[in-house]
Each structure stands twice: as structure tokens, then as C-alpha cells.
C-alpha positions in Angstrom: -21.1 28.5 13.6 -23.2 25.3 13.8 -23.9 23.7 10.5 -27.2 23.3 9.5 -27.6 20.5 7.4 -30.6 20.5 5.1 -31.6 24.2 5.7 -31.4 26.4 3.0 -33.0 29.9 4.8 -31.5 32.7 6.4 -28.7 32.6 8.4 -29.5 32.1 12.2 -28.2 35.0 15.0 -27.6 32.4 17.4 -27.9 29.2 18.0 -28.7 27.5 21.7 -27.6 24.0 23.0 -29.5 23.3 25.8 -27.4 21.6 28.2 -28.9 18.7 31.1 -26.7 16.8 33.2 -23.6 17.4 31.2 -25.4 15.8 27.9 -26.6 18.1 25.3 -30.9 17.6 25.2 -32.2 20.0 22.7 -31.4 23.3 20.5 -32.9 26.3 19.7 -32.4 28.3 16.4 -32.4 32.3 16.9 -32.8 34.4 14.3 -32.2 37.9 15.9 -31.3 39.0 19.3 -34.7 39.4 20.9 -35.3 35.7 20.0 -32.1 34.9 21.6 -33.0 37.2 24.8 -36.6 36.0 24.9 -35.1 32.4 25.1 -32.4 32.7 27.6 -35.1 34.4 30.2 -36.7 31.5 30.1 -33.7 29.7 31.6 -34.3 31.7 34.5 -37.6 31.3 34.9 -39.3 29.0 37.5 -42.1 26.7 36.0 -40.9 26.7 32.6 -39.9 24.0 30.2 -36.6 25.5 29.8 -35.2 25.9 33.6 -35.2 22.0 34.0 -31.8 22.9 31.9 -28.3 23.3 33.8 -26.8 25.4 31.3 -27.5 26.8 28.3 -24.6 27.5 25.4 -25.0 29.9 23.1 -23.0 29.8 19.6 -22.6 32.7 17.2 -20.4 32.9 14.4 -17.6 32.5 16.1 -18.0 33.0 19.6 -19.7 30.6 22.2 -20.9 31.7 25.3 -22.5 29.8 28.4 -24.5 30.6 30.6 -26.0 28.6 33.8 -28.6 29.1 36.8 -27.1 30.2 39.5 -26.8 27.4 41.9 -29.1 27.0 45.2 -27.9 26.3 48.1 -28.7 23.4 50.3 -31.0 22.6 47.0 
């Protein structure tokens, strides 16, 4: 899990590295799955601050998982 240096609450679900251009821009501290589901959608969604992103990766205790937009043709 990511350390969290200076944070002495509860222990996060999931935490979010939001991924632009190969360099890592921002994260995004989940603490339960619907946060971590409600922030992933936006990923996906057009208009939104979060779809500028090419990837987002998730990290959870000790798993990591990434997930990107699918890519558009021609775009």
C-alpha cells in the first residue's frame, strides 16, 4: 500500500494515481469501494476533469491494478 506520510485516520480502500503522458499528475484517496467506483467512472466520462488522464492505477493493499481509456481511432 502507498504510505501516507503525515496521516493518522483510517486506512484508505484504495488509492488512485492518476496517470498523464506517462508522468504520474495527481492521486486520489478512496476510502470504500463506491468512492473507488464513483472515481474511476469518471475516467470514462467525456467533459470531465478526470478523462484528460491516460490511465488511471489503482493500489490496494497489495494489489495494483490499471486501467486506461480505450483508445480512438484516427483520434
Amino acid at each position: 500500500m502507498t504510505s501516507l506520510v503525515g496521516f493518522n485516520g483510517p486506512k484508505p480502500y484504495a488509492v488512485i494515481i492518476w496517470i498523464l503522458n506517462g508522468n504520474q499528475h495527481a492521486k486520489t484517496i478512496c476510502y470504500s469501494e463506491a468512492e473507488e467506483t464513483q472515481a474511476i467512472k469518471r475516467l470514462h466520462t467525456s467533459g470531465d476533469l478526470y478523462n484528460r488522464f491516460d490511465q488511471a492505477i489503482i493500489v490496494r493493499d497489495n494489489e495494483i491494478i490499471c486501467d486506461q481509456k480505450e483508445s480512438k481511432i484516427g483520434a
